[in-house]
TORKOL-4160 file (C-alpha; in steps of 0.2 Angstrom, whole numbers, padded with zeros to 4 digits, m for minus):
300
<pt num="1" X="m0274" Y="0619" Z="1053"/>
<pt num="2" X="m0275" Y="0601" Z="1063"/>
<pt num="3" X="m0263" Y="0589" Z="1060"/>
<pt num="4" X="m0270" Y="0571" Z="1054"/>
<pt num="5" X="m0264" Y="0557" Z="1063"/>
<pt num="6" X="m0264" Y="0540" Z="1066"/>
<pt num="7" X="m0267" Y="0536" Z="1086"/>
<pt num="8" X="m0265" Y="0519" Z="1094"/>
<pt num="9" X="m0278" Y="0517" Z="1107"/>
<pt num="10" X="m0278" Y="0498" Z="1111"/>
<pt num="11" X="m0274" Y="0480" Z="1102"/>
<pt num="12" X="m0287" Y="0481" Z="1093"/>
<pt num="13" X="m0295" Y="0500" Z="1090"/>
<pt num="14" X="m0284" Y="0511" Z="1079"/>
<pt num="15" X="m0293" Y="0532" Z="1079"/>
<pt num="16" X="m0290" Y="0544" Z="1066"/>
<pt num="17" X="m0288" Y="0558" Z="1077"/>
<pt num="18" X="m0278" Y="0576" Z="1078"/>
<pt num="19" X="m0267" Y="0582" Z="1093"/>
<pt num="20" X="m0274" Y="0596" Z="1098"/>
<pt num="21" X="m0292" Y="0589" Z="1097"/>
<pt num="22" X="m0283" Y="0574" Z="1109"/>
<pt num="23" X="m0278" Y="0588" Z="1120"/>
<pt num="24" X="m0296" Y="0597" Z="1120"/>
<pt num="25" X="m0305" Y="0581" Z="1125"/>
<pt num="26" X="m0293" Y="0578" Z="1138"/>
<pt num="27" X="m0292" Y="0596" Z="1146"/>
<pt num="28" X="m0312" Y="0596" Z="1146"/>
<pt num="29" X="m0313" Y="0578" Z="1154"/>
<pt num="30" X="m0300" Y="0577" Z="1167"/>
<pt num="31" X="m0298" Y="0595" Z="1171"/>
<pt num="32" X="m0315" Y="0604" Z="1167"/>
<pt num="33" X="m0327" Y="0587" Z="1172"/>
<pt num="34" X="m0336" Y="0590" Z="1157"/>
<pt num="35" X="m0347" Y="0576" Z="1157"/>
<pt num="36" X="m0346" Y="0562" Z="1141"/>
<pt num="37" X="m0362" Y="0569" Z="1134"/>
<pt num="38" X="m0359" Y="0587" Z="1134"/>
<pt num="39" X="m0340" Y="0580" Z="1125"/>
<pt num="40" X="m0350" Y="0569" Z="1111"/>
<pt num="41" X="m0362" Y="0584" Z="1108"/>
<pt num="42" X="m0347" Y="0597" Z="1104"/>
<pt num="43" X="m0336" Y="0585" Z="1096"/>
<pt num="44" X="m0348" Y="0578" Z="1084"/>
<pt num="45" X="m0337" Y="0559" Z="1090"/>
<pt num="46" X="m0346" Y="0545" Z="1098"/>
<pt num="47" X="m0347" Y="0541" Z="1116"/>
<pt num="48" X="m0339" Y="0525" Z="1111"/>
<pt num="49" X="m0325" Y="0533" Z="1102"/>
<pt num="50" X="m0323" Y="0547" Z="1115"/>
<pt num="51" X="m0322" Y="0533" Z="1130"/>
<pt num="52" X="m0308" Y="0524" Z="1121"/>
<pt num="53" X="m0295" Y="0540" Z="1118"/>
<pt num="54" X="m0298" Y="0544" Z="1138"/>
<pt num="55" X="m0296" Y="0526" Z="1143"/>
<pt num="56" X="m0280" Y="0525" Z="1132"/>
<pt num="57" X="m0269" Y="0533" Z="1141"/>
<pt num="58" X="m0261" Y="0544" Z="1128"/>
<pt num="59" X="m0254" Y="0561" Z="1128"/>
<pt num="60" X="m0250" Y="0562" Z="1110"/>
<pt num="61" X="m0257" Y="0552" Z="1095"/>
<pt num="62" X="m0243" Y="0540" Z="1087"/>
<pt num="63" X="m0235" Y="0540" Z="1073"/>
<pt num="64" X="m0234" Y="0524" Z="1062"/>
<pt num="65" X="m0217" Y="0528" Z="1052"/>
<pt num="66" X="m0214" Y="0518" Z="1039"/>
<pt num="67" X="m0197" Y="0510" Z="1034"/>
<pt num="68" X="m0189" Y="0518" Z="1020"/>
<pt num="69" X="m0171" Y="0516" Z="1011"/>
<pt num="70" X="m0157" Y="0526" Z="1015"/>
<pt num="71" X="m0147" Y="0531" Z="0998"/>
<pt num="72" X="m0131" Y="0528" Z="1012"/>
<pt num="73" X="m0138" Y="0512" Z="1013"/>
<pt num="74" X="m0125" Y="0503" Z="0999"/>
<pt num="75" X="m0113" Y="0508" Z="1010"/>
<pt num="76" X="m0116" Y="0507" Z="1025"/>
<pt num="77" X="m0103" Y="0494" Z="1028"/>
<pt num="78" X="m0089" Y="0505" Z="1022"/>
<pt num="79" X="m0095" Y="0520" Z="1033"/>
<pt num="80" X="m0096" Y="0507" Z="1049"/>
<pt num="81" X="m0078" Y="0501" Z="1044"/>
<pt num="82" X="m0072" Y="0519" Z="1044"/>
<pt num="83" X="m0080" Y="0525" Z="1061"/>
<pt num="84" X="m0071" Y="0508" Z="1069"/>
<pt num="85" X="m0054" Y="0513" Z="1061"/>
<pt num="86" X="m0045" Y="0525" Z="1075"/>
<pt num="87" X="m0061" Y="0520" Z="1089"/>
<pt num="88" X="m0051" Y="0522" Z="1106"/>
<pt num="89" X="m0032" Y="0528" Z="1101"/>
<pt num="90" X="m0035" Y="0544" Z="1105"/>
<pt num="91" X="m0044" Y="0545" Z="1119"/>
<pt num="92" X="m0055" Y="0561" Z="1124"/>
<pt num="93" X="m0046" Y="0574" Z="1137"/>
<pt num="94" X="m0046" Y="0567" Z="1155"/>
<pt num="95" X="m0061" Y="0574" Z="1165"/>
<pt num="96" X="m0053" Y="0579" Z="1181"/>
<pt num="97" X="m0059" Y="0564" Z="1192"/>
<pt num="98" X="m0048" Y="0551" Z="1180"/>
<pt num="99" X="m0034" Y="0546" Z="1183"/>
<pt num="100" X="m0026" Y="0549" Z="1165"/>
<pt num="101" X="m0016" Y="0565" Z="1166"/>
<pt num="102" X="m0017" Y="0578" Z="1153"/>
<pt num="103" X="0002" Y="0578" Z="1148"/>
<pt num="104" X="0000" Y="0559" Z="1144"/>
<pt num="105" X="m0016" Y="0565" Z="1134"/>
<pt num="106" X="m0007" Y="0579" Z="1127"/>
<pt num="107" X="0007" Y="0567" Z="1121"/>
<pt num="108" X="m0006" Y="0558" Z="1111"/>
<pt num="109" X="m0014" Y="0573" Z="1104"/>
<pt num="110" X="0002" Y="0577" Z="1098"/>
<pt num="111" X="0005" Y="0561" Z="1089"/>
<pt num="112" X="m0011" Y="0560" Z="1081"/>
<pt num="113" X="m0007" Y="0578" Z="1072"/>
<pt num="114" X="0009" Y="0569" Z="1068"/>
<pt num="115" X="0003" Y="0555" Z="1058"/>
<pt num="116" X="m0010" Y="0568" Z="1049"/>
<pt num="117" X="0005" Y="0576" Z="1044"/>
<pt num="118" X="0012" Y="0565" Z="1036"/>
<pt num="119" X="m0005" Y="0559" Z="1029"/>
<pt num="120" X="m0008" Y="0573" Z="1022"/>
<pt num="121" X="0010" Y="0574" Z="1013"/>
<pt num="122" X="0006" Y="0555" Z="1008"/>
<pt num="123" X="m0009" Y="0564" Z="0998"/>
<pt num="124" X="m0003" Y="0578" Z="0989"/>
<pt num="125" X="0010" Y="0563" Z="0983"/>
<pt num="126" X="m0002" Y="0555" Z="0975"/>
<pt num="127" X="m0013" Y="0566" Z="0968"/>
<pt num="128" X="0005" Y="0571" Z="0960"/>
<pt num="129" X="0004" Y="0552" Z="0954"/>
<pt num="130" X="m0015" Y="0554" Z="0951"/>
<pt num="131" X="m0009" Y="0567" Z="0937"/>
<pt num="132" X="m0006" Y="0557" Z="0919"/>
<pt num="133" X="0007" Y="0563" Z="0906"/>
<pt num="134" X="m0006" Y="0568" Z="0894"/>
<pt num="135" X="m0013" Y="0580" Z="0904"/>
<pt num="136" X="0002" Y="0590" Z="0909"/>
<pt num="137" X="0005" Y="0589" Z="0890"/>
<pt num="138" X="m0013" Y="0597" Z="0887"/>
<pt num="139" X="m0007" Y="0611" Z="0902"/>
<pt num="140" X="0009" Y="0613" Z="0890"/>
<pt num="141" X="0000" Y="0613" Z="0876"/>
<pt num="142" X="m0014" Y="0627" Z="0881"/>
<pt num="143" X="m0003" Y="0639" Z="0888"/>
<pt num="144" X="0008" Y="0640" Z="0873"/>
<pt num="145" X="m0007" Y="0642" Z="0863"/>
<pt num="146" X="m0012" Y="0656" Z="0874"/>
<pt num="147" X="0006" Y="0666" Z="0873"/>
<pt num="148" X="0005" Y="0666" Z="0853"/>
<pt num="149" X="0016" Y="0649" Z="0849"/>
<pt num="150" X="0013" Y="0637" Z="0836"/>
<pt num="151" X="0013" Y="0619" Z="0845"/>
<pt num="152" X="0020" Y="0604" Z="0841"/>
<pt num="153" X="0016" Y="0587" Z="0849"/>
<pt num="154" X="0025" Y="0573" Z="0851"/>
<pt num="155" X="0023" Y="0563" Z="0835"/>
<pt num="156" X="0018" Y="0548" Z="0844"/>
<pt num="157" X="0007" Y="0559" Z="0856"/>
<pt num="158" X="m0005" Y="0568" Z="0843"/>
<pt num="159" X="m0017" Y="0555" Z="0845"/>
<pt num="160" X="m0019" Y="0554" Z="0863"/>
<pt num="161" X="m0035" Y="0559" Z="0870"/>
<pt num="162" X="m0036" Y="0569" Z="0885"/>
<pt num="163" X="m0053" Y="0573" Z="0891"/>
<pt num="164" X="m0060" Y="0564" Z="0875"/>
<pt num="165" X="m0050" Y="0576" Z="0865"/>
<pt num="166" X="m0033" Y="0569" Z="0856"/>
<pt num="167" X="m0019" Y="0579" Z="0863"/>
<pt num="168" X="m0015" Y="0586" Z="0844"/>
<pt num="169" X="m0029" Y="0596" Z="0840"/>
<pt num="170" X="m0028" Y="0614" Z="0835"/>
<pt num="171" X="m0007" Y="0609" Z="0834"/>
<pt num="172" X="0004" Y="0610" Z="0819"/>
<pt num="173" X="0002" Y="0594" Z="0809"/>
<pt num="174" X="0020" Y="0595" Z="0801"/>
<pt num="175" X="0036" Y="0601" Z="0808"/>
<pt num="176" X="0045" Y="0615" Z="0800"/>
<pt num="177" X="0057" Y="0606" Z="0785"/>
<pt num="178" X="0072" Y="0615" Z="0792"/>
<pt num="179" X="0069" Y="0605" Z="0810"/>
<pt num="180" X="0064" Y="0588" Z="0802"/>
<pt num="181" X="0080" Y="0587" Z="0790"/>
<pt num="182" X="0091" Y="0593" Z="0803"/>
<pt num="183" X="0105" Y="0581" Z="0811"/>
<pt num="184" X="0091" Y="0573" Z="0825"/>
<pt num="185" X="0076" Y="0579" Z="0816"/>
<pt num="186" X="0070" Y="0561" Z="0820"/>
<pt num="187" X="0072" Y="0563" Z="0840"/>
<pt num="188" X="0068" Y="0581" Z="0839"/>
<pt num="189" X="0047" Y="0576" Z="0833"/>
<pt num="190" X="0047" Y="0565" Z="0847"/>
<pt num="191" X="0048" Y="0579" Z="0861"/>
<pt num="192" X="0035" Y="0580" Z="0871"/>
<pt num="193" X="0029" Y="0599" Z="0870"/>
<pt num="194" X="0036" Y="0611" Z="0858"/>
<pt num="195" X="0033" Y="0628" Z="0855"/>
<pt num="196" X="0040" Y="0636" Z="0839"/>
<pt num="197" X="0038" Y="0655" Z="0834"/>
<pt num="198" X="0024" Y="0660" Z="0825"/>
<pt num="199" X="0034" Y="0668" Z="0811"/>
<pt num="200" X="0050" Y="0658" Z="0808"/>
<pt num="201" X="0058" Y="0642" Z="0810"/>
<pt num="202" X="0066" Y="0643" Z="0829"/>
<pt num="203" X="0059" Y="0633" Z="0843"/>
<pt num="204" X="0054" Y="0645" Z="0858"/>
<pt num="205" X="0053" Y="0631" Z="0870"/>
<pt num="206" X="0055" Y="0612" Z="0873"/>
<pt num="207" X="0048" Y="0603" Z="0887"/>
<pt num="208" X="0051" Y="0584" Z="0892"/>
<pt num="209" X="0036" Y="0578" Z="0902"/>
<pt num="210" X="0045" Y="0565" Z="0916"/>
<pt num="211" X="0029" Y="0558" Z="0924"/>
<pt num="212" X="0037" Y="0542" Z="0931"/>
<pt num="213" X="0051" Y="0534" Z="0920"/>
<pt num="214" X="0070" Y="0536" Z="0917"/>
<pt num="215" X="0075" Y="0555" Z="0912"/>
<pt num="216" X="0087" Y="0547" Z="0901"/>
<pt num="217" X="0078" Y="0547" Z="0883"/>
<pt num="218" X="0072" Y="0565" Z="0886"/>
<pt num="219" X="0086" Y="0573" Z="0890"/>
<pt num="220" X="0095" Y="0564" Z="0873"/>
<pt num="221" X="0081" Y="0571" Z="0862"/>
<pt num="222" X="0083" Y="0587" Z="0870"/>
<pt num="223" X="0103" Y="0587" Z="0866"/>
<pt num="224" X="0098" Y="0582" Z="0848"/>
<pt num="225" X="0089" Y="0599" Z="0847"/>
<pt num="226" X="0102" Y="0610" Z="0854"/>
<pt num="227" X="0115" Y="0601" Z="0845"/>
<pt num="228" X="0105" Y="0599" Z="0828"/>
<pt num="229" X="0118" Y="0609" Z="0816"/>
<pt num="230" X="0105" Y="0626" Z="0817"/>
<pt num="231" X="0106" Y="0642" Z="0826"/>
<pt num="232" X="0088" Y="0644" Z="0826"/>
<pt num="233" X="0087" Y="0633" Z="0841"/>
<pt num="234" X="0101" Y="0640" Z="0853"/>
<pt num="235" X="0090" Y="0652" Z="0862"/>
<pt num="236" X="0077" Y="0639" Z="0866"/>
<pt num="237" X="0072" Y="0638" Z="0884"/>
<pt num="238" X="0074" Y="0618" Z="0889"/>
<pt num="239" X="0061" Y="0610" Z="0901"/>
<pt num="240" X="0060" Y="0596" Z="0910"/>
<pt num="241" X="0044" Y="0594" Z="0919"/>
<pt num="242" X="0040" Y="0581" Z="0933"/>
<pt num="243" X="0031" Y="0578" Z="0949"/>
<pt num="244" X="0038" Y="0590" Z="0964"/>
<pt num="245" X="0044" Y="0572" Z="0974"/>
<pt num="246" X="0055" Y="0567" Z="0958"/>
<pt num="247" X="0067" Y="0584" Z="0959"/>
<pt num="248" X="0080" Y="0576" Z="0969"/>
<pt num="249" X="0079" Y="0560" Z="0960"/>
<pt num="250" X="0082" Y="0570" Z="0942"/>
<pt num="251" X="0096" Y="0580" Z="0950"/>
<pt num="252" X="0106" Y="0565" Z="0955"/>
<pt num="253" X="0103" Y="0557" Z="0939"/>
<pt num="254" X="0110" Y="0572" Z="0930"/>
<pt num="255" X="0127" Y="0573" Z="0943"/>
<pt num="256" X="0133" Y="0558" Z="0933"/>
<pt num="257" X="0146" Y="0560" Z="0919"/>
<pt num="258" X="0138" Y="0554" Z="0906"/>
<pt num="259" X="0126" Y="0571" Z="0907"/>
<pt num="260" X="0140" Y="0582" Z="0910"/>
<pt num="261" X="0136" Y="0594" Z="0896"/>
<pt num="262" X="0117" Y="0597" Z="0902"/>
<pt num="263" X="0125" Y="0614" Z="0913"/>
<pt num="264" X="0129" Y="0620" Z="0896"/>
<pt num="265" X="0112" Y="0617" Z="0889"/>
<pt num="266" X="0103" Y="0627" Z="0905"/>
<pt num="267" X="0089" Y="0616" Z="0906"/>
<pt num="268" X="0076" Y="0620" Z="0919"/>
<pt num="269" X="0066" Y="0609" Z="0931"/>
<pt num="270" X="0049" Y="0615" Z="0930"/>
<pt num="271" X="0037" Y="0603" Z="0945"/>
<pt num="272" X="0021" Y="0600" Z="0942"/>
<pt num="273" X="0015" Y="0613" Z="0956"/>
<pt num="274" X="0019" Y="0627" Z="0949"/>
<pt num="275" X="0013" Y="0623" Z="0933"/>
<pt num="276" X="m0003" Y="0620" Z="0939"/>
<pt num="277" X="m0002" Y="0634" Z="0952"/>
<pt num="278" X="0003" Y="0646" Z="0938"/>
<pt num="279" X="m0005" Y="0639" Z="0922"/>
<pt num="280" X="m0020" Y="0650" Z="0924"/>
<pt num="281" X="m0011" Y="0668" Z="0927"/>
<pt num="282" X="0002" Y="0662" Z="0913"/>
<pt num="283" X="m0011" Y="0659" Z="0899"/>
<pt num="284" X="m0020" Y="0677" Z="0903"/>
<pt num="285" X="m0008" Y="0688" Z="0908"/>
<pt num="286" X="0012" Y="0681" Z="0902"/>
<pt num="287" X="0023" Y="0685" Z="0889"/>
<pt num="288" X="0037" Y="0677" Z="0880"/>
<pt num="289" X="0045" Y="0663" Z="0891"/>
<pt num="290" X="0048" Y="0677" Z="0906"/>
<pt num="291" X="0035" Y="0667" Z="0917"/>
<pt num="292" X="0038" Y="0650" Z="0914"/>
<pt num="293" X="0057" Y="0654" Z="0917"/>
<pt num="294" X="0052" Y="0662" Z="0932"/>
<pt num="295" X="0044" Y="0647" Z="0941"/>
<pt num="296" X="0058" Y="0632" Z="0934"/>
<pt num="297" X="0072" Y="0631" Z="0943"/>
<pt num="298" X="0090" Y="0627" Z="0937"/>
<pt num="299" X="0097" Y="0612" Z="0933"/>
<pt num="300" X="0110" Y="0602" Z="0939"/>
């Protein structure tokens, strides 16, 4: 099949022409002497038309490409900016006639995975931050759904949406009476994540989401539970859950005196990590707290 193309013979003369039929004409001319005539008769071209291809000079037709947009044409700044950024800082390994040794290359190389290093820890921190509190509270939520718990959300929580869905749907709508007259009942319904016992009126697990502010307020609602007068609630597993970064910080908030009965309470730090590392194999294959213990780690 011939190949239709546009061919540039001259200022003035355009040809519709194919290349292989160029090629042909050529061959017979130049190579074979095949006169004009004998060319015009086998073609079915004029002698005109035949006369300007040879004299044209060309090997190959032309192509006449028309301009089209690029969809990276928007941003096409940006991308420019980005190849600028880093151009010459680290050079490309000496050839052997250049002066530049390869250990003073090598010293370069080294720096450059440095700083990636450290880039690289700079993201994972804030894809941490990138997290919101809602959605660790959806995590929470889910997996206690998935090991057999009623849920309780945060009374001023319910309403939250996370992916256009509020945070308190498919979760109990009231507390238990023997949790909401208790002494701290009003602390207590604030607590981020709750996971009571189906059958009963104990609290299996508490969990105090710490995405960026003080510990303060969540580690006193979590007292009010232990502490509320009952004995349905002394076997609950306590949580505080945080971004990996804020361990140390909530360690040394909890060394001060004024928390000095939080060892008693054994609450766990559970970083966001695992959860999310975990949440998956949790909700299909756990049972009872015995994973989530597993991945928390003791506090203070």
């Amino acid at each position: 099949m011939f190949l239709i193309v546009l061919l540039a013979v001259g200022p003035e003369d355009i040809g519709v022409i194919d290349m292989a039929l160029l090629s042909v004409i050529r061959r017979w001319h130049f190579r074979e002497g095949m006169p004009i005539r004998e060319i015009e008769r086998r073609t079915g071209l004029s002698r005109n038309t035949i006369h300007k291809y040879l004299r044209s000079g060309a090997v190959e037709p032309k192509f006449k490409v028309p301009a089209r947009p690029s969809k990276l044409d928007p941003f096409a700044e940006k991308l420019t900016g980005w190849l600028r950024i880093g151009s010459g800082r680290y050079p490309a390994p000496p050839r052997d006639d250049e002066d530049q040794s390869a250990g003073t290359w090598a010293t370069r190389l080294e720096q450059a995975r440095a700083e990636a290093q450290t880039l690289d820890k700079a993201l994972l921190k804030q894809g941490e931050g990138d997290r919101t509190h809602s959605e660790i509270q959806a995590w929470l939520r889910d997996i206690g759904h998935a090991l057999g718990y009623d849920v309780w959300i945060a009374a001023n929580d319910r309403g939250r949406l996370h992916e256009g869905v509020p945070l308190g749907t498919g979760c109990l709508a009231s507390l238990r009476p023997s949790i909401t007259t208790s002494t701290g009942g009003d602390a207590i319904r604030l607590i981020d994540v709750l996971w009571l016992e189906p059958k009963g009126d104990s609290v299996a697990a508490a969990f105090e989401v710490e995405h960026s502010t003080s510990i303060y307020s969540g580690i006193v609602r979590m007292l009010d539970l232990a502490l509320s007068g009952s004995d349905l609630h002394t076997t609950a597993g306590l949580f505080l859950v945080a971004p990996d970064a804020r361990e140390s910080e909530v360690r040394a908030q909890l060394a001060r005196p004024a928390f000095s009965r939080v060892a008693d309470l054994e609450i766990a730090y559970l970083p966001y990590g695992e959860l999310e590392r975990h949440k998956d194999a949790i909700s299909r294959f756990g049972s009872g707290l015995k994973a989530i213990k597993a991945i928390a780690r003791a506090l203070p």
